[in-house]
C-alpha positions in Angstrom: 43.1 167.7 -16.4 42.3 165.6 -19.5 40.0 162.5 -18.4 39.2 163.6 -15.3 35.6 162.6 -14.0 33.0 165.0 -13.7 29.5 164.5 -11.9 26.8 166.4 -12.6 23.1 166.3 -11.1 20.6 168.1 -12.9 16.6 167.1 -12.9 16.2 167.9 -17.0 17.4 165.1 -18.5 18.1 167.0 -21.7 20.9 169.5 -19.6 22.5 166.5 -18.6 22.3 165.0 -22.2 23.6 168.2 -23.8 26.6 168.5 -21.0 27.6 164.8 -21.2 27.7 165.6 -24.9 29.8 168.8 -24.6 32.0 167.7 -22.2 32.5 164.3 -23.7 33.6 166.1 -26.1 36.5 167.4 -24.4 37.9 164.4 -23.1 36.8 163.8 -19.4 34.7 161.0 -18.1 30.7 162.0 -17.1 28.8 160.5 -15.1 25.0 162.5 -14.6 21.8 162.2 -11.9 18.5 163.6 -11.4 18.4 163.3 -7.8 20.8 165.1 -4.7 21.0 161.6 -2.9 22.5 160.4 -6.1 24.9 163.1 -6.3 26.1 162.7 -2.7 25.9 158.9 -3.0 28.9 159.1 -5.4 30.5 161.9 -3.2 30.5 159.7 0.2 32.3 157.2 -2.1 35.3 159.6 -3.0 34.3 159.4 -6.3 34.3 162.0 -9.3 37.3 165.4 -9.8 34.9 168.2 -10.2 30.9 168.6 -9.7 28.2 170.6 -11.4 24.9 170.5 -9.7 21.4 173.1 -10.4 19.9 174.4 -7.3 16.4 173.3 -7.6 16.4 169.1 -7.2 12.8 167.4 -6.7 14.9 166.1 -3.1 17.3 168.9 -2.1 18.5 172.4 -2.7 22.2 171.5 -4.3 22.8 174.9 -2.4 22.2 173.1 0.8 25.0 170.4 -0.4 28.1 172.7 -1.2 28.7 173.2 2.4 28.8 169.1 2.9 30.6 168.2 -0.4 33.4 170.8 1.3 33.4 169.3 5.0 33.5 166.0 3.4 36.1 166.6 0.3 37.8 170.3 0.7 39.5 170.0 -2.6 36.5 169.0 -4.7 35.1 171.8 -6.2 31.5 172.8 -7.5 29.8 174.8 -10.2 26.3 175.6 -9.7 23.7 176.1 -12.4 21.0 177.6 -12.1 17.5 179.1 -13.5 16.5 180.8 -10.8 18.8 184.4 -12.1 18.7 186.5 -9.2 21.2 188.1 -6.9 20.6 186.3 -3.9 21.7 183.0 -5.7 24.7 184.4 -7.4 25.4 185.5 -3.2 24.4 182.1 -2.0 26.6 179.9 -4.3 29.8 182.6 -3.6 29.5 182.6 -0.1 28.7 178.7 0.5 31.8 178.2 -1.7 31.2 177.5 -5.2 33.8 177.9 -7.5 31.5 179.1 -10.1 27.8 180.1 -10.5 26.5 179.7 -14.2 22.9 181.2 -14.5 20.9 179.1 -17.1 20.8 179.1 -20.1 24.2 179.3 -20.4 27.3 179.3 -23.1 28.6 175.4 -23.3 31.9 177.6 -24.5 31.8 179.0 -21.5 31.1 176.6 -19.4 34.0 174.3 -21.0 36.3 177.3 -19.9 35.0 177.3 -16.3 35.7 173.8 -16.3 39.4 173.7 -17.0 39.8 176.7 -15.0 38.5 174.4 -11.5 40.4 171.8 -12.7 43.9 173.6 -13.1 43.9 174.7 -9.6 42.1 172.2 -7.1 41.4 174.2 -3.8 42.0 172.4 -0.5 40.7 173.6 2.6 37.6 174.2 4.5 35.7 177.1 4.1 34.0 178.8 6.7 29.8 178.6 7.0 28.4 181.3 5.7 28.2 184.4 8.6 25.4 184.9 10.1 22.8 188.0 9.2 22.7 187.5 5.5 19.6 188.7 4.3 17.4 185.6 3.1 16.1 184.6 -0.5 12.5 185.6 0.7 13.1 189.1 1.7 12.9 192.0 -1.3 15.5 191.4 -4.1 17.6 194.3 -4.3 18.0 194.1 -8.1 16.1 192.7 -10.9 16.5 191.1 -14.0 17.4 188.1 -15.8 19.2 189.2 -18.9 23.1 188.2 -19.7 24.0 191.6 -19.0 22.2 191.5 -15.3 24.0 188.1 -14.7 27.5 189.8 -15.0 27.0 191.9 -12.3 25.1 189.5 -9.9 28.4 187.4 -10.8 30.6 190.0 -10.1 28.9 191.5 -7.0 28.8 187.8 -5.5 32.7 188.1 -5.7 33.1 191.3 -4.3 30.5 190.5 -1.3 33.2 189.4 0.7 35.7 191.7 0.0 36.8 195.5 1.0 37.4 196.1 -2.1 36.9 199.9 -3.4 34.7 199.8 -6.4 33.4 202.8 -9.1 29.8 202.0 -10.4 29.3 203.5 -14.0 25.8 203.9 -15.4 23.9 206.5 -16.7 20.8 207.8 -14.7 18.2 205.9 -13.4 19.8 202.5 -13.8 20.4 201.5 -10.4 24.0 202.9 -9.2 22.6 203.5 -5.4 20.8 199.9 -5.7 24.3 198.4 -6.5 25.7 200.5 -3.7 23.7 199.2 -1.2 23.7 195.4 -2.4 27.8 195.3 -1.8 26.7 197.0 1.9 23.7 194.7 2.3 25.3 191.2 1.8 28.8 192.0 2.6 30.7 191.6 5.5 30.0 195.5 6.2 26.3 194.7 6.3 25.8 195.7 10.2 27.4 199.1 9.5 25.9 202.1 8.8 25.5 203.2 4.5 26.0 206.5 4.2 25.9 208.4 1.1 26.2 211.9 -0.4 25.8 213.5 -3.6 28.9 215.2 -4.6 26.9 217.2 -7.7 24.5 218.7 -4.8 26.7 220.0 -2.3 28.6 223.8 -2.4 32.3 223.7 -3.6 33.1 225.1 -0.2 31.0 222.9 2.1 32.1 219.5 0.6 35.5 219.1 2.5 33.4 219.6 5.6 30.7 217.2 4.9 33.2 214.7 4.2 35.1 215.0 6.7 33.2 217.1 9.8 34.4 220.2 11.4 35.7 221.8 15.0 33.6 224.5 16.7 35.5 227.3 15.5 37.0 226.1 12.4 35.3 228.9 10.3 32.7 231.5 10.4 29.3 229.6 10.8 31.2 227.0 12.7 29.2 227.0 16.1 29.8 223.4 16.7 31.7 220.0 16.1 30.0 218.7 12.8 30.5 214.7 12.5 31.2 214.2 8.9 29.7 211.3 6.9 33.3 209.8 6.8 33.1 209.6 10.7 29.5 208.9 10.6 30.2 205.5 7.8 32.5 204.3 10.4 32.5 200.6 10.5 30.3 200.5 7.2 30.4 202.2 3.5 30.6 205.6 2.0 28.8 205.7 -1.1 30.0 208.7 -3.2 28.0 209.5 -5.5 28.8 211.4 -8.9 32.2 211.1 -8.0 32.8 213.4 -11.3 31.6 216.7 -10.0 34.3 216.3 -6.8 36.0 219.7 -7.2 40.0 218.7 -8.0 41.0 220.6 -4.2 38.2 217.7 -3.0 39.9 215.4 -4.6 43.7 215.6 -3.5 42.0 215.6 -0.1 39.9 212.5 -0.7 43.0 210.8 -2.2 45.2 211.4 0.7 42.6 209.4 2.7 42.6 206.8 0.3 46.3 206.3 0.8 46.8 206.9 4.5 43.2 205.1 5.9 43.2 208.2 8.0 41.7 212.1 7.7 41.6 215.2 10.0 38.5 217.7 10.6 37.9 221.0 9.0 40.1 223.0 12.0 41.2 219.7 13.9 44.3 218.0 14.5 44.1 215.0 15.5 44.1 211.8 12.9 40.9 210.3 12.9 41.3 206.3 11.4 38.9 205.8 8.1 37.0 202.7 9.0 35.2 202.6 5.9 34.6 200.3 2.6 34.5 203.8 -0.4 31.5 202.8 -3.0 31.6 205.8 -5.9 29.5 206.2 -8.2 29.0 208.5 -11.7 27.4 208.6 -14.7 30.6 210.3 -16.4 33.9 209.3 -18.1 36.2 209.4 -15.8 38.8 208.2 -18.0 38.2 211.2 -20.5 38.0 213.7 -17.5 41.2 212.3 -16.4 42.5 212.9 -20.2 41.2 216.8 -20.1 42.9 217.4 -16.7 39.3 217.3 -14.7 39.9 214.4 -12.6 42.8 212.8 -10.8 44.5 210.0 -12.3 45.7 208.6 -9.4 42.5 209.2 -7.5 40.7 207.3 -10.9 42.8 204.2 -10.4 42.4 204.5 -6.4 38.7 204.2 -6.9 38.7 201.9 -9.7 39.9 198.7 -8.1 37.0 197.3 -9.3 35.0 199.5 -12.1 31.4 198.0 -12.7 29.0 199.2 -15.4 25.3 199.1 -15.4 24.0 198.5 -18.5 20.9 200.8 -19.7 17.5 199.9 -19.6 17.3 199.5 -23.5 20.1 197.0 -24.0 18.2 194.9 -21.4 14.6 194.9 -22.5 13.5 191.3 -21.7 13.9 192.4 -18.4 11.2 194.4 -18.5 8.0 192.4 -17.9 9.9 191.2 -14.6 10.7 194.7 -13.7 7.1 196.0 -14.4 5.1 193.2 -12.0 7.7 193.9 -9.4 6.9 198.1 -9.6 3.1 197.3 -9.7 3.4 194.5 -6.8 5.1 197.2 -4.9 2.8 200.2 -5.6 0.0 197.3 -4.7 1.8 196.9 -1.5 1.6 200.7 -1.0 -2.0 200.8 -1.6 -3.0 201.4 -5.2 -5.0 198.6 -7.1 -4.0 195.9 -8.6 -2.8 196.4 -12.6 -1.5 194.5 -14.9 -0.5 194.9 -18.6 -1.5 192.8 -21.7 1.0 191.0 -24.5 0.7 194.3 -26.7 1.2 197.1 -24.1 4.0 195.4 -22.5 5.7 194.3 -26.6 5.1 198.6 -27.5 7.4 199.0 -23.7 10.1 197.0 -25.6 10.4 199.5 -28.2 10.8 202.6 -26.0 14.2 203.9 -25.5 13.7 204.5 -22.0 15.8 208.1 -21.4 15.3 207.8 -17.6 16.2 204.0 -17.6 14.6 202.2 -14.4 13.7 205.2 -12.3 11.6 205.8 -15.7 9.8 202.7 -15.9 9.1 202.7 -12.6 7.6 206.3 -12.8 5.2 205.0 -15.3 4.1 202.1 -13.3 3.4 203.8 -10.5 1.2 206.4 -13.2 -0.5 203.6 -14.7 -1.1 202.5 -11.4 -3.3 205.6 -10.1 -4.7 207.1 -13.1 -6.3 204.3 -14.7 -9.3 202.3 -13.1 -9.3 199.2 -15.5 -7.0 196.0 -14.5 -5.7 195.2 -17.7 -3.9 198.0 -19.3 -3.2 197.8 -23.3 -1.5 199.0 -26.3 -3.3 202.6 -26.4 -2.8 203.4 -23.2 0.5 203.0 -23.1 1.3 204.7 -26.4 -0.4 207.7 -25.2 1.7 207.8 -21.5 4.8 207.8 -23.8 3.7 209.9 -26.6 5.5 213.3 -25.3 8.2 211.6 -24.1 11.5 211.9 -25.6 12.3 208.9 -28.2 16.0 209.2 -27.6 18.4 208.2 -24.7 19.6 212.1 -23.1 23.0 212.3 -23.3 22.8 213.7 -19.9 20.3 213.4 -17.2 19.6 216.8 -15.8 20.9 217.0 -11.9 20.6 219.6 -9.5 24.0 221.4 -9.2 24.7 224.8 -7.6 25.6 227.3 -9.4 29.1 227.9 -7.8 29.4 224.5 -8.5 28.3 224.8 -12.4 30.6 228.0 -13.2 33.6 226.6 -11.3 33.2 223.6 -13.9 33.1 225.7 -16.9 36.0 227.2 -15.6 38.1 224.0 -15.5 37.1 223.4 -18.9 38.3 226.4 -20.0 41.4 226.6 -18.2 42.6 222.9 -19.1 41.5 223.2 -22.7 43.3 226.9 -22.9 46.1 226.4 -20.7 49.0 227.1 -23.4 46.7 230.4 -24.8 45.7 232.0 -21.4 46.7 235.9 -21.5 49.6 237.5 -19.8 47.4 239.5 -17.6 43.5 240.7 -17.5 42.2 237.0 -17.3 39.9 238.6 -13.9 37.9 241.1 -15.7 37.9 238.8 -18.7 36.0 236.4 -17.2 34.1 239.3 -15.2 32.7 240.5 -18.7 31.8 237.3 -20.3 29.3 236.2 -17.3 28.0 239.6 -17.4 26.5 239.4 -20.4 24.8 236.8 -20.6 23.4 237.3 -16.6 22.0 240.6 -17.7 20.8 239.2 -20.9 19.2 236.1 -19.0 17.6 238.6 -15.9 16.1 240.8 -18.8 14.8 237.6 -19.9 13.5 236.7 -17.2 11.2 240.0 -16.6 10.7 240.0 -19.7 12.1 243.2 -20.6 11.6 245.3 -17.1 14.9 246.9 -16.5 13.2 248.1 -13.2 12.6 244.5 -12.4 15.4 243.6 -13.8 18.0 246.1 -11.8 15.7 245.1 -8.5 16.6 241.0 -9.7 20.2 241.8 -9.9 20.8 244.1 -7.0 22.1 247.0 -9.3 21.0 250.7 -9.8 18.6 251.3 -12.3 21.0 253.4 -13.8 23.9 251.8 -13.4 21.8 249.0 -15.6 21.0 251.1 -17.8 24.4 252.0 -18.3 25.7 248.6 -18.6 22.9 247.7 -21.1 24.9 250.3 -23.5 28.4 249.5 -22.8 27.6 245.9 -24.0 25.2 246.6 -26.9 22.6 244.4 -25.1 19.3 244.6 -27.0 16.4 244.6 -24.8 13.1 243.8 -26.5 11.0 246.7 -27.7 7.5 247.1 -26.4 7.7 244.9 -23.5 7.4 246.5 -19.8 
């Protein structure tokens, strides 16, 4: 929409020089204020095609005028900037009905872009007022940060707030994937429902269909009573599953099913039970490579990734960090603990740490600073030596509890998918029987270092029928210890 006019209000008079400039540049008219009441003065008067306003004004919130600007002129739409990065003002600017929310400082390419793009398509109508029981900017912030990579999601979970949307969080561990969770819940329209979640990695292979989806009295042995599973119990509110990757693939064609039909049965029950929920997952796997090796269900992958978002690691966002360590020590000040703070060096050497553990890391060492040292400023040296038997390298993994049903039944997909055109004839049971042998006996012997009493009393086996096996597979059991 070449020459149309654009008003901006903005109290730095070099932003509005720079953006006069920029979009000058491009063709359309500009006309800038410092001030709200100039802003809406111009509005009133029907004039201007598009406006971008910043949030803090010395006279009004240009939050507070969105609402106006679209009772007054539907079709005029608004881009907010703002420096104040934060979830809660990425939420505010959606949900009051701004086209776009630009955090500061921002990419004049960009911005060009977000221009045309409310131009092309003018939006008419009046939006609703924002629904009541939104959680307000005072209370705690659920996230953190103001890096680039932070703004992205705040952006994308502002759009998604309003939505039903299912949505797969990627990260690796400690980077927030239940905070993210529980953000959508908090300030969406789901927020007076219940957030349940559950831990795929942590539950038995065989219990999982029944915590997901409850049992009858009766359904199975142990079965003394109706169990309400957390599918029934998120009704009217959000499942979070988390580590979606270890869902066993029987798990999985059930949880699909759901997916497709918004309706389950019980363990043992008949009766279709509607799925009221919004489905949050969660994993710090691939699950486009498992879907590749025949570990996950592709159509259960694109089921749950309407809307994939990825959590960026602690170490490609390190000038979030000073914000994110006086938040953990205002909070374990809240809890108690005296007040700490960290000097310019301590807080430069946290920088250069490659932070394995992520948030949940950081925060960890806070919270250590926090109790074991009794000065108020804390430095270089102390620092260095909280982190000095740490490991300097990102794990490839985070170590998670997982049963171990749950752990050989994996290494037996593994096997089976990546051997599936070499599996024998016949024999694969006592195959597999001897190879876990092994290594159980090797690892018990181990374990009592030696004892084949203790160990035959560990494993549940005659001593001589130990003994005996200890032959058959040339095990070598280390001389001289008892």
């Amino acid at each position: 929409m070449s020459g149309a006019t654009i008003l901006i209000a903005d109290d730095d008079r070099a932003i509005r020089t720079v953006l006069s400039q920029a979009l000058g540049h491009e063709g359309y008219e500009v006309r800038t204020t410092g001030t709200a009441a100039g802003l809406w003065r111009w509005i009133e008067a029907g004039e201007g095609d598009l406006v971008i306003t910043d949030v803090v004004m010395p006279d009004e919130n240009g939050l507070d005028l969105i609402p106006r600007i679209r009772k007054l002129r539907p079709g005029l739409r608004v881009i907010v900037m703002s420096a104040r990065n934060t979830l809660l003002t990425a939420v505010k600017a959606t949900e009051r009905g701004a086209f776009e929310y630009l955090p500061k400082p921002f990419d004049l390419r960009e911005l060009v872009i977000v221009v045309k793009q409310a131009l092309a398509e003018p939006r008419a109508g009046v939006a609703a007022e924002a629904a009541p029981g939104r959680p307000s900017v005072e209370e705690q912030l659920p996230l953190i940060g103001g890096s680039p990579a932070m703004q992205d999601i705040y952006r994308t979970l502002a759009r998604l707030m309003g939505t039903d949307l299912t949505v797969t969080i990627y990260g690796e561990s400690g980077t927030g994937k239940e905070l993210v969770a529980r953000a959508l819940h908090d300030y969406g329209k789901r927020r007076h429902g219940p957030f349940i979640a559950i831990n795929m990695a942590a539950i038995p292979r065989e219990l999982i269909e029944s915590e997901l989806f409850g049992h009858e009295k009766g359904a199975f042995t142990g079965a003394v009573a109706r169990y309400v599973g957390r599918f029934e119990q998120a009704a009217g509110g959000t499942l979070f599953l988390d580590e979606i990757g270890d869902m066993p693939l029987e798990a999985q064609t059930r949880l699909l099913r759901v997916l497709q039909d918004g309706e389950y049965t019980t363990v043992g029950g008949r009766a279709p039970i509607r799925a009221d929920v919004r489905v949050i997952a969660a994993t710090h796997r691939e699950l486009p490579q498992m879907v590749r090796h025949g570990l996950f269900r592709e159509d259960l992958f694109y089921r749950l990734s309407v809307v994939p978002i990825r959590l960026p690691p602690l170490r490609e966002r390190v000038e979030d960090i000073p914000e994110l360590v006086r938040h953990f020590f205002a909070r374990v000040q809240e809890e108690g603990l005296p007040a700490k703070m960290l000097d310019a060096d301590a807080m430069a050497a946290l920088a250069t740490y490659r932070w394995p553990g992520n948030v949940r890391e950081l925060e960890n060492l806070v919270r250590r600073l926090a109790a074991l040292y009794s000065q108020e400023v804390i430095g270089r040296e102390e620092i260095r030596a909280e982190l000095a038997e740490a490991p300097s390298e990102p794990a490839a993994q985070a170590p998670r509890a997982e049963s171990l049903g749950r752990a050989v039944e994996r290494h037996l997909e593994e096997y089976f998918f990546a051997h599936k055109d070499e599996l024998p004839a016949s024999g694969l049971y006592e195959r597999v029987l001897r190879e876990v042998e092994r290594p159980l006996i090797e690892l018990s012997l181990a374990a009592t270092h030696g004892n084949q009493i203790r160990a035959a009393k560990l494993l549940g086996l005659n001593r001589n029928t130990l003994h005996k096996k200890i032959r058959d597979l040339n095990i070598q059991v280390i001389r001289g210890l008892k």
